[in-house]
N, C-alpha and C positions, 0 to 999 in steps of 0.2 A: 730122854729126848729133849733137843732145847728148845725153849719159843724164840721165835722170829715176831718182827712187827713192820709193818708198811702202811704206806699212804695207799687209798685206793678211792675210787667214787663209786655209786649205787644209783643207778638211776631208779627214784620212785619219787610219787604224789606229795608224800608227805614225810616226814621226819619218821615219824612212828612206821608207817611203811618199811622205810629205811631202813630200822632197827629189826621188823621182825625178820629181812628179808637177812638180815647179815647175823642174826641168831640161825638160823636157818640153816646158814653156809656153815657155821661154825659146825652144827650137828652134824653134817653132814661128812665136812673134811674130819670131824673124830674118830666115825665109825667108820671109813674108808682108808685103806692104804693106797699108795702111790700110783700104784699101778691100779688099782678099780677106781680110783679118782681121774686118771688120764683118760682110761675107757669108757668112765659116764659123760667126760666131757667131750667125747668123739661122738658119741651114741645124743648127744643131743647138738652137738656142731653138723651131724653129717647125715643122720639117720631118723628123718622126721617121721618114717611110719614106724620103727620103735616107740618114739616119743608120742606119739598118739597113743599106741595102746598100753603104754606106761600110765598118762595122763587119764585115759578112761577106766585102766585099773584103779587106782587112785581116785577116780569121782569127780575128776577135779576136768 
């Protein structure tokens, strides 16, 4: 597989913010293929009582 790189922004508070939130992403896009990456980002574009009970799975 090849790496790719871009420019992108992050909206957060703080630098550190920033960083944990784009460590995050990175987790994220490794453990997921294309297609369940499209579909989480539907599922939180489209589908806010999914993402509730995600969120209160989660604790958070």
């Amino acid at each position: 597989m090849q790496n790719f790189t871009s420019d992108f922004t992050i909206s957060a508070e703080t630098k550190q913010e920033a960083e944990v939130k784009l460590k995050s992403i990175q987790t994220i896009v490794s453990k997921l293929n294309t297609k369940e990456l499209v579909r989480l980002a539907e599922v939180v574009e489209k589908e806010p009582m999914k993402m509730a009970m995600a969120k209160k799975a989660l604790g958070v």
